[in-house]
Z-matrix of the N, CA and C atoms (Angstrom, degrees):
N
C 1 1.435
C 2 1.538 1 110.60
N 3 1.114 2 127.80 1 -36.58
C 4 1.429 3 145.39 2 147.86
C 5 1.064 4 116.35 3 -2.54
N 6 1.668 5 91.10 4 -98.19
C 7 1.603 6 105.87 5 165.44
C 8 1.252 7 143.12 6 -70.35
N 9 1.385 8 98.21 7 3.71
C 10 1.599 9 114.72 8 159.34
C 11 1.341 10 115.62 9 -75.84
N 12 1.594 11 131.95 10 -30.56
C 13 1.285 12 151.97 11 -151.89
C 14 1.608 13 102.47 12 -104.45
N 15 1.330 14 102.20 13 -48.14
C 16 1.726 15 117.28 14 162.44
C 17 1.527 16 120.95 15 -57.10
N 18 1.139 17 125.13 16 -33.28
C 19 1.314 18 144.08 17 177.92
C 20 1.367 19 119.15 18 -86.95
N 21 1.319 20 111.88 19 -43.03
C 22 1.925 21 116.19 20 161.00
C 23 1.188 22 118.23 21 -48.91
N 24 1.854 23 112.96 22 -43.18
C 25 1.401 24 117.57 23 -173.42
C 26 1.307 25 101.81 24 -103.21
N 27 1.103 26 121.14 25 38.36
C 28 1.647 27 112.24 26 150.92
C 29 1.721 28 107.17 27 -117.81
N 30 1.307 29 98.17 28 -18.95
C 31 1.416 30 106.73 29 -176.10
C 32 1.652 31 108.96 30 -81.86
N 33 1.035 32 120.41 31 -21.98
C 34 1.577 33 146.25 32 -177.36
C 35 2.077 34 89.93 33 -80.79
N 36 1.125 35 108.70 34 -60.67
C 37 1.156 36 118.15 35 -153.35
C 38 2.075 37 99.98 36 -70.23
N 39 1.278 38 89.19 37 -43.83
C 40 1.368 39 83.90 38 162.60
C 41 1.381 40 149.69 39 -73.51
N 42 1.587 41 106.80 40 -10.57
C 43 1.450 42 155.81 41 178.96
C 44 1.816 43 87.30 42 -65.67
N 45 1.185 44 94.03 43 -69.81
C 46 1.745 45 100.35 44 -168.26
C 47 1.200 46 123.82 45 -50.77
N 48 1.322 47 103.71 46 -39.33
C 49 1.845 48 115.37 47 177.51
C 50 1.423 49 112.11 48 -76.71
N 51 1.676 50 111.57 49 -48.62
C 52 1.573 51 109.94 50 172.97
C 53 1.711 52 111.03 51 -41.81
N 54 1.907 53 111.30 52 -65.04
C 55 1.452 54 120.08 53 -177.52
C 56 1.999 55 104.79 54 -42.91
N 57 1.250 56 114.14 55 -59.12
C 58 1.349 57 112.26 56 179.61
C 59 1.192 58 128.73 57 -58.84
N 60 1.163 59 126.97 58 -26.53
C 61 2.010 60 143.04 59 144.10
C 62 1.462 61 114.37 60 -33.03
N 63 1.369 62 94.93 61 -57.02
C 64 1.307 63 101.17 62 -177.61
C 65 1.117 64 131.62 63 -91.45
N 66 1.347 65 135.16 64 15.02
C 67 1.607 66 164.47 65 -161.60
C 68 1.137 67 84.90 66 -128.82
N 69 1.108 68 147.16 67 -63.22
C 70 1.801 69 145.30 68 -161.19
C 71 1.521 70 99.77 69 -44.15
N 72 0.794 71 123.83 70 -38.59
C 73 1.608 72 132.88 71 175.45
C 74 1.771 73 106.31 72 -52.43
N 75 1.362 74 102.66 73 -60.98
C 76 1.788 75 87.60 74 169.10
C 77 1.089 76 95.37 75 -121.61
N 78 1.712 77 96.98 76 111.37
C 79 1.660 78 101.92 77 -179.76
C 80 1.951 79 95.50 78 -89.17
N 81 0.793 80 117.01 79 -34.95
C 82 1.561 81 112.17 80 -164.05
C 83 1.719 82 126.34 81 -60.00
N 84 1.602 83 85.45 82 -10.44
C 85 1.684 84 96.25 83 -170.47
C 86 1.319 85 84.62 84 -117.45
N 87 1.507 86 149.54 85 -28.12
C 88 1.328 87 144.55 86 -140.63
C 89 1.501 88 90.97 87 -112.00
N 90 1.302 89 128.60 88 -27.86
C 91 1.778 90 126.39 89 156.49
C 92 1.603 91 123.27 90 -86.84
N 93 1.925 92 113.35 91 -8.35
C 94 1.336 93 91.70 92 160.88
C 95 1.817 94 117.50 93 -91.13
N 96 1.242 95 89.38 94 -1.83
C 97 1.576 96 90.65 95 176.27
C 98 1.412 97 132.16 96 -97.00
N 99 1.461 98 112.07 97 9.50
C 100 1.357 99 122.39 98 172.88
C 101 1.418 100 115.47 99 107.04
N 102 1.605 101 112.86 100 8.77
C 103 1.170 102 99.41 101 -159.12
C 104 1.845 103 125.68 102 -66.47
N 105 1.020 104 92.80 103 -42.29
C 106 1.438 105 98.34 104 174.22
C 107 1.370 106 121.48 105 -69.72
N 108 1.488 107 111.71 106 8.42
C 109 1.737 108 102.88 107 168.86
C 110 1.454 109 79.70 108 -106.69
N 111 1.208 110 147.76 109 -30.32
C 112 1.262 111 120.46 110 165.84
C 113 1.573 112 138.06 111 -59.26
N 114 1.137 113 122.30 112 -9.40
C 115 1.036 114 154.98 113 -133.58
C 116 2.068 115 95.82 114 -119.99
N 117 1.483 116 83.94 115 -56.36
C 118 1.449 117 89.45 116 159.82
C 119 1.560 118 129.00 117 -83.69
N 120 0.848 119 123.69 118 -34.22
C 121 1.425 120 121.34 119 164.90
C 122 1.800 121 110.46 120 -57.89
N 123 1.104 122 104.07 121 -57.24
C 124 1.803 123 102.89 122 172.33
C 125 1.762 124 108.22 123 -31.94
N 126 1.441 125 95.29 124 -59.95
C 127 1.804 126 103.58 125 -175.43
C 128 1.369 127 107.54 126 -73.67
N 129 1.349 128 138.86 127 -9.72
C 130 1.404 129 132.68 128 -173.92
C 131 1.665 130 75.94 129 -88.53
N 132 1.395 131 136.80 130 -78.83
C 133 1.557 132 128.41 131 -132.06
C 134 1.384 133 91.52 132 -85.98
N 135 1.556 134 137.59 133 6.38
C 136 1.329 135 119.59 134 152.35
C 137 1.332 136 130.07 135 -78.45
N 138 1.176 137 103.49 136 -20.22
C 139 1.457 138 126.10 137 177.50
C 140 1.617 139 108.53 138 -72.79
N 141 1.466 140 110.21 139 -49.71
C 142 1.249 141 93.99 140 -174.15
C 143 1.546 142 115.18 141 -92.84
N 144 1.496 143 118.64 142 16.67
C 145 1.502 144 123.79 143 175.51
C 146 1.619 145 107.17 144 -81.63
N 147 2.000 146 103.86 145 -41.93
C 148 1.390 147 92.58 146 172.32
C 149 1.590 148 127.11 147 -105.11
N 150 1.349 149 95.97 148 18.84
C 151 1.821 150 99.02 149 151.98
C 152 1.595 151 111.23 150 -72.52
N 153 1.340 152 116.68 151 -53.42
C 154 1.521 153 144.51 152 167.61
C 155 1.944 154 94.17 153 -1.29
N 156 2.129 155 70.04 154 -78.13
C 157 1.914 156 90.17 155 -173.41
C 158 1.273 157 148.18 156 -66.31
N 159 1.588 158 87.39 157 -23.12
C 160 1.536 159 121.69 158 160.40
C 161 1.700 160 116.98 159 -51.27
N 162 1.572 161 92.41 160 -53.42
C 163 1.751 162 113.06 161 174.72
C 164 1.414 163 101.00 162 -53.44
N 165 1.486 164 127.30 163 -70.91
C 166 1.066 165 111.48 164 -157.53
C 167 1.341 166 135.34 165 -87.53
N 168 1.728 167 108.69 166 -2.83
C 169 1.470 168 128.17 167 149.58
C 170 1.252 169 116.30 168 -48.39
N 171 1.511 170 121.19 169 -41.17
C 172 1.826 171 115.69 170 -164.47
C 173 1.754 172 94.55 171 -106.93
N 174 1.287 173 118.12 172 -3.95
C 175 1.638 174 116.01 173 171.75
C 176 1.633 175 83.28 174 -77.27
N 177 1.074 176 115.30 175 -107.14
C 178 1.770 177 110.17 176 160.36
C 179 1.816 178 106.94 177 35.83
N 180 1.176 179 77.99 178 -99.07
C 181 1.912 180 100.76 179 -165.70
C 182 1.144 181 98.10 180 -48.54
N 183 1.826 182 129.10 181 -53.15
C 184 1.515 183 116.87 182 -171.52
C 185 1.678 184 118.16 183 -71.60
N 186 1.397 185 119.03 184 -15.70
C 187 1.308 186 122.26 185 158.74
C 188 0.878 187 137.54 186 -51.35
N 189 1.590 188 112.82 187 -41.40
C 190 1.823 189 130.74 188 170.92
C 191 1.231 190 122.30 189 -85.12
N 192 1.577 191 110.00 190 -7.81
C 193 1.480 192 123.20 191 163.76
C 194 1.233 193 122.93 192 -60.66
N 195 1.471 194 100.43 193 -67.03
C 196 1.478 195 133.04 194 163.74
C 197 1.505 196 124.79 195 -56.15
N 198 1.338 197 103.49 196 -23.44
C 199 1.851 198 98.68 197 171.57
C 200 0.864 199 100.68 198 97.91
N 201 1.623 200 129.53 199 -9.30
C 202 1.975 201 92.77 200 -173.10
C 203 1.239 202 108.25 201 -130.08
């Protein structure tokens, strides 16, 4: 589930940069419309999808270390 969660937000994360690449092209309409606070929000909740997964991969792993 982890790395399912880790893998969404890279796919998300890459989502954001592709969409913002391609907006660079009309920057004048693509910054009066918010784009780059959208742009940031995309990269803020990708970030925290694969902290998320990150978390629960090494909660995971340190459980089966530990035995319990």
């Amino acid at each position: 589930m982890g790395g399912f969660a880790t893998l969404v937000g890279v796919a998300w994360l890459l989502g954001a940069v592709n969409t913002r690449r391609r907006r660079a092209e009309i920057g004048p309409t693509y910054a009066a419309t918010g784009g780059p606070v959208y742009t940031a929000v995309q990269l803020g909740c990708a970030g925290v999808l694969m902290l998320i997964g990150l978390g629960i991969i090494v909660t995971v792993g340190l459980k089966a270390l530990l035995g319990g």
